[in-house]
N, C-alpha and C positions, 0 to 999 in steps of 0.2 A: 504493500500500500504506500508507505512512505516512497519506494523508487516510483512509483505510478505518479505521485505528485512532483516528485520531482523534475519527473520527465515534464509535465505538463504546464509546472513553472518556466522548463529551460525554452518550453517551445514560444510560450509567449512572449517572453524578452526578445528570443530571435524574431517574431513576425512582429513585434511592436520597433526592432530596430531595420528593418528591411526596408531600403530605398528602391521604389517601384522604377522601373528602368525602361525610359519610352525608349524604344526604335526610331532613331534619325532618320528622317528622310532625307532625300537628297532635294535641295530646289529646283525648281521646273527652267531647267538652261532661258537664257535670257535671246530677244531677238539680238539681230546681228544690228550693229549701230548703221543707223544712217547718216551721222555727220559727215560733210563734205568738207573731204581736204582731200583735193587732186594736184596729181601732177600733168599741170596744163603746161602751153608756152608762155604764158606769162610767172608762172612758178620757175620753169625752166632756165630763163632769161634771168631772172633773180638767183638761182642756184648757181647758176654758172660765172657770175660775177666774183664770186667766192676764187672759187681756184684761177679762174682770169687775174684777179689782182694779188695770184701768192706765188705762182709757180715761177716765174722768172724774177722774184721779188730776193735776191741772197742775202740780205741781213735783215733782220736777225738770226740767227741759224745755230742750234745746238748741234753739234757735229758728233757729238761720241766716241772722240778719236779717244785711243788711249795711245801716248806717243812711244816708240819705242827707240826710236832716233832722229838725228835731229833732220832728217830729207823726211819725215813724215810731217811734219809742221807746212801746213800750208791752208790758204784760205778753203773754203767749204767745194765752191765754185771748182778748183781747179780739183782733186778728188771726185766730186760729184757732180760732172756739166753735166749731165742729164737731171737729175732729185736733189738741187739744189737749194731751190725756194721754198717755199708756204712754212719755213723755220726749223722744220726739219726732213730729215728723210723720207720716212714712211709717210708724214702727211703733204710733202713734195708726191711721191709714188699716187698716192689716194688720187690728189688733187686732177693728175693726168687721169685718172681712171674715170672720175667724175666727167671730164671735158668728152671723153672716148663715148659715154653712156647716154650723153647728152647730146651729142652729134651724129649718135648712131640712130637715137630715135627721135630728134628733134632737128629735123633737116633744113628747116625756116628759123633756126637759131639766132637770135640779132647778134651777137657776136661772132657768129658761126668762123669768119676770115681769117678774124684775132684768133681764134682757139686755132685753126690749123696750122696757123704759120707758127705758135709756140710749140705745138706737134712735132710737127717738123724739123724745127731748131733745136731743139730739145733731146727729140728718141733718133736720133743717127746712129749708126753701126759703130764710128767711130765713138762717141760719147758711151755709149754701151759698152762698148770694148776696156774705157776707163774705169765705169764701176762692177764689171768682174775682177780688175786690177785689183779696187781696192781690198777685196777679200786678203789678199792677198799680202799686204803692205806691210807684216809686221806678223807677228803668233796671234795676238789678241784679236787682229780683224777679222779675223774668221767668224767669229761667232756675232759680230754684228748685225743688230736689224731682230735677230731669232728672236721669238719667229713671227714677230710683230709685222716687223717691215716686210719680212719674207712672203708673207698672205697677204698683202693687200700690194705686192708686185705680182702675184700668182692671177689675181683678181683682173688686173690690170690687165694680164698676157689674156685672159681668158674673154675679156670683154672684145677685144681685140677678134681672138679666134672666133668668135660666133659674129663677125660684122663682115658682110660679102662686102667691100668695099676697095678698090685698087689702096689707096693711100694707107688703109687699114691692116694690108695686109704687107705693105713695104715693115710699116711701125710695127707690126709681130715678127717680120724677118728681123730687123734689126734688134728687137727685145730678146731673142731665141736663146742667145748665149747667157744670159742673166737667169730667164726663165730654168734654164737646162742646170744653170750650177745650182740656183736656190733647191730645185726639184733632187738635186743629190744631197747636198745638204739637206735635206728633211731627212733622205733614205739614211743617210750615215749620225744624224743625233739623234733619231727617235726611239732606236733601240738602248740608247748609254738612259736614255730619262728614266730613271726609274718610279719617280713620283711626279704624277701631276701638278702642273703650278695653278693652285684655285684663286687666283686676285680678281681683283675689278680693274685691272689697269695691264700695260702693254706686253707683260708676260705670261699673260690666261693661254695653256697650252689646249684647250677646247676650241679657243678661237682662233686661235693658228692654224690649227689642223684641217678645224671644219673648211678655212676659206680655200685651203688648199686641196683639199678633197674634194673640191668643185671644180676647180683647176684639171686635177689626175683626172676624174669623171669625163670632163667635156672635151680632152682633148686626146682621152685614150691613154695617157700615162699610169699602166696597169704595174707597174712598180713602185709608184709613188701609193697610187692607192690601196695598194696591199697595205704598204707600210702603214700609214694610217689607221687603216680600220684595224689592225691588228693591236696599233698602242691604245686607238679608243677603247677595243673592248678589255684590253689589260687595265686602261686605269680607269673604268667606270660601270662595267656593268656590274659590279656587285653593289653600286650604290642605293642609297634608300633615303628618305626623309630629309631629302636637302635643306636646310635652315633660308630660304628664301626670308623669311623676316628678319634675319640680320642684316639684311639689305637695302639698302646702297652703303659703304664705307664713304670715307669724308670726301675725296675723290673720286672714286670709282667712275668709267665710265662703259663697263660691261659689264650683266649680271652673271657672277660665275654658274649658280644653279639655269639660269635660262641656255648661257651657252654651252652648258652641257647638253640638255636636251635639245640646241642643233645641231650637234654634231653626232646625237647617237639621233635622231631620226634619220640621218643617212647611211650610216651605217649599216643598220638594223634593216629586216622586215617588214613591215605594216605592222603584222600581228604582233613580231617580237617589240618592236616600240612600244604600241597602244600598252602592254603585257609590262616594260622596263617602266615607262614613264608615272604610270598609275601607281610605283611604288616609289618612286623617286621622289614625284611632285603630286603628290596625292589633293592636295588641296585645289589644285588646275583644273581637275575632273569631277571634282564634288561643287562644282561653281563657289566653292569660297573663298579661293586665293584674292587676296585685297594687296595692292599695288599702288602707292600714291608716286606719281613721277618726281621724279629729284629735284631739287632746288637750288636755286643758285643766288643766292645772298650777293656777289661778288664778282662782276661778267670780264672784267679785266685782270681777276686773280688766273691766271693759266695752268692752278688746279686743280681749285672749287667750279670751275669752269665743266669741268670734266661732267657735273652732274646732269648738264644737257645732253650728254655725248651717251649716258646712260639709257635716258628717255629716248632716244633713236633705236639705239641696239636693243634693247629690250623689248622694243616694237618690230626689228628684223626678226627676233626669233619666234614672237608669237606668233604675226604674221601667218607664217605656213602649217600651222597647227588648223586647217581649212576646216573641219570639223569641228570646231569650238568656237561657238558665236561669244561665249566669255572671253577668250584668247582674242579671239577679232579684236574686241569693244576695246581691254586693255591697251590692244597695242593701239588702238587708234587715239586714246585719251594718251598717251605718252608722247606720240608724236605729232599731235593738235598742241599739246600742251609748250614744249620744246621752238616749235617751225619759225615762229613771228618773232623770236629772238636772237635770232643766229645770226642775224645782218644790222645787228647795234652798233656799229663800227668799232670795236674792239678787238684788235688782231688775235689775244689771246684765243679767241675760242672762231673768230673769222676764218684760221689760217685751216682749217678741221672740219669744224662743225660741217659743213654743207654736204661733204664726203657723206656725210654720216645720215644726216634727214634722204638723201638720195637714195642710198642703200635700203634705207627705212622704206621709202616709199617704192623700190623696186620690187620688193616681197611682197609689199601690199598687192600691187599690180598682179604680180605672177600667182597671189592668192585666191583672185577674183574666178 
């Protein structure tokens, strides 16, 4: 008798402390945004002024030499007559990329004469010839640009290859020997990496890869893109629960969880994506992922600046997530939000930014 009550005390304590456990649903996904922000010729005309007024611009210019003697000292210009403007290399490289992307589909370009005559002056065989040299100029210079500058000259070769155009296709012969060293260079560092570099800033080994893996893709380079998908799947696919809400850093201006998940949708299958991502970025597929675009206190600081350049890329990667009208709407409030400030005339974020809202909007397009 006495265990009879006992039992019949313990049960009540337990159903008197039991928290009834609703089942979450998920929300009903949202329509796909209708805001309007296109890339017209009047957007185009405005974008293009950008790397118009930076690529044959040589000072200021952070160089990144590290000297090893004293014949390596010399102005930016003579080292780098091709990627010598917009302040530095990689955003000299973009800057032509942007000109390339905007005259391949924007034929009634009001500057259209100015861009090709800097084309021209610019990507010569001989000038090419100088920056495969400089890899070369000392031990250190090797690893310059990696793999920042590396992917967005891959980008450049590539926009080039997909443009049926005579002139366009002089500037990819003459780009070739650049293209071809970078493309070894990927093959021979990406096996030494043994950890991914996860930043928000010029070293994200996700974003190097990916832009390059677009590169190997379109132009048939099945050695580069082995290499590639082989380190994406070593250094990402056991991952889960990526902390996206520690995000943005003070600068940042790529999301390392976003740009992980562009580089493993190419990678991957349909099914093995949908199947990787769902556990990665779980909150992307349950429509709760909440995302406020970066802020920039500071549009002359060059690198609290960085936080527009976030709001771009972060908008490139959702972008082609095509089945996620949550993904659409995000990337489209990131890159509305960003657009109308890139052209405040402050070189800091001038010499770049534009690079970047274009890229933005070329995903959008090819998402449609």
């Amino acid at each position: 008798m006495k265990n009879l009550s006992l039992l019949c005390c313990l049960s009540l304590i337990l159903n008197s402390c039991m928290v009834e456990v609703k089942k979450e649903s998920t929300p009903t996904p949202p329509e796909k945004s209708t805001k309007k922000i296109e890339l017209d010729l009047s957007e185009a005309n405005r974008l293009a002024d950008l790397p118009l007024g930076c690529i044959q611009n040589p000072l200021p210019y952070k160089s990144g030499l590290v000297v090893a003697k004293e014949s390596d000292l010399a102005m930016p210009i003579d080292h780098h007559p091709a990627f010598y403007g917009c302040f530095d290399w990689h955003s000299a490289v973009h800057g032509h990329w942007s000109l390339v992307y905007l005259l391949k589909n924007f034929p009634d370009l009001e500057r259209k004469d100015e861009a090709i005559q800097m084309l021209n002056q610019n990507l010569t065989a001989e000038n090419i010839e100088k920056e495969v040299a400089y890899f070369s100029i000392n031990r250190e210079s090797k690893s310059f640009e990696r793999l920042y500058g590396w992917a967005w000259l891959l980008k450049l070769q590539e926009e080039l290859y997909t443009w049926d155009n005579p002139q366009a296709k002089q500037w990819y012969k003459n780009l070739q020997p650049l293209a071809d060293y970078v493309s070894n260079a990927y093959q021979e560092y990406l096996p030494k990496l043994l950890y991914p570099i996860r930043v928000g800033t010029h070293t994200n080994t996700a974003f190097g890869i990916s832009f390059a893996f677009d590169y190997a893709q379109t132009v048939g380079d099945e050695e580069l893109m082995a290499s590639i998908k082989e380190a994406a799947l070593r250094f990402y696919s056991e991952d889960k629960d990526c902390p996206i809400e520690w995000e943005p850093s003070g600068h940042d201006f790529l999301s390392p969880c976003l740009q992980e998940i562009d580089i493993m949708r190419k990678v991957l299958s349909e099914e093995e994506f949908a199947s990787w991502s769902k556990e990665f970025l779980p909150a992307l597929y349950q429509q709760k992922l909440v995302l406020v675009p970066g802020q920039v206190k500071d549009r002359s600081d060059g690198h609290l600046v960085h936080l527009d350049g976030v709001n771009f890329s972060r908008a490139w990667c959702l972008y082609p997530l095509k089945e996620n009208n949550a993904a659409y709407n995000l990337a489209t409030d990131h890159l509305d939000y960003s657009l109308s400030k890139i052209t405040d005339g402050d070189y800091a974020g001038q010499h770049w930014l534009g690079s970047f809202a274009l890229y933005a909007f070329k995903t959008k397009i090819e998402a449609q």
